[in-house]
N, C-alpha and C positions, 0 to 999 in steps of 0.2 A: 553564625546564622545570619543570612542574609532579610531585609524584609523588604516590604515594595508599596506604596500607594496606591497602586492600581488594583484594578482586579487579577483575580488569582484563579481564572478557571472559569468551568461549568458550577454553578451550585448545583448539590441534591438531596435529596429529599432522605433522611435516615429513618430508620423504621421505631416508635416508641416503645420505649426500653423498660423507663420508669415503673416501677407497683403506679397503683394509682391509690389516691391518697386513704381509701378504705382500706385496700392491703398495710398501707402502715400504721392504722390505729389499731390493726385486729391483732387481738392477743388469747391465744390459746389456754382453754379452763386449765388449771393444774391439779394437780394430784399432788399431797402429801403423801412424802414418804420417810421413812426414816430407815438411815443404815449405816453404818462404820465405813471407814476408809483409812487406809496405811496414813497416817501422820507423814509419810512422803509426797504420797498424792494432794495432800491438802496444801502440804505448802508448795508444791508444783504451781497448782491454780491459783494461792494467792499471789504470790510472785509472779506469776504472767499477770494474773487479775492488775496488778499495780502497774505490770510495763504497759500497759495496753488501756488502765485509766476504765475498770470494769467490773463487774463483783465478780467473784470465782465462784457463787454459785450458776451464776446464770453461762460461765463459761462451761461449767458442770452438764446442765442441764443441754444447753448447744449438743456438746458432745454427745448426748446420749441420744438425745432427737437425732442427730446424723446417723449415731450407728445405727437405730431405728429404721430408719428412713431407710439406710444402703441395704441391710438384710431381710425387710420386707418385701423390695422387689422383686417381681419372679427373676429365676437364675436361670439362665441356658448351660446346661454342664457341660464339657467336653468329653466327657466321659461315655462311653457306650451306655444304652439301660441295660443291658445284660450284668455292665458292670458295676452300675448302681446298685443292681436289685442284690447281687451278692452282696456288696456291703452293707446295703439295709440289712439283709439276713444275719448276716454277724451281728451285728448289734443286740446288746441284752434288751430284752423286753423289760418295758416299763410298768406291766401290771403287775402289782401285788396279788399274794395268795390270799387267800379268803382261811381268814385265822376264823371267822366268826363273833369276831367281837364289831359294836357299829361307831363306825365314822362320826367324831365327833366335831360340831360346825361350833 
């Protein structure tokens, strides 16, 4: 690599990239949850958690906001609708029969 004391050009003007310093204090409410996980998957995350100098929950939690994130945006299918709607059609319906007993909360 060569270098040079002189000038090196036009400067220009780059467009601001940076969050700005409220985007790095905000921290989203959480939710408590509880639930199992393969004793693989956990020490998957603690083991990266250590390479990477991180907690493996919150590698946990990344994950899951991302998958969130990708499959709540609308989808453009490639699909014809003809051929969506048939496979909608196959699909078992999700309502239950009405046994007559009530829903208990």
């Amino acid at each position: 690599m060569r270098y040079a004391d002189g000038p090196r050009g036009e400067p220009r003007v780059v467009p601001d990239f940076l969050p700005s310093p409220e985007d790095l204090v905000f921290r989203e409410d959480g939710v408590k949850v509880t639930f199992s996980l393969s004793g693989r998957s956990v020490e998957f995350f603690k083991d990266a958690a250590r390479k990477y100098k991180t907690q493996y929950q919150r590698m946990i939690r990344r994950l899951l906001d991302a998958y969130a994130a990708h499959h709540s945006r609308p989808r453009r299918s490639s699909r014809p609708a003809a051929t969506r709607a048939q496979s909608t059609a196959r699909r078992p319906s999700a309502a239950r029969s009405d046994t007559g007993s009530e829903s208990r909360r």
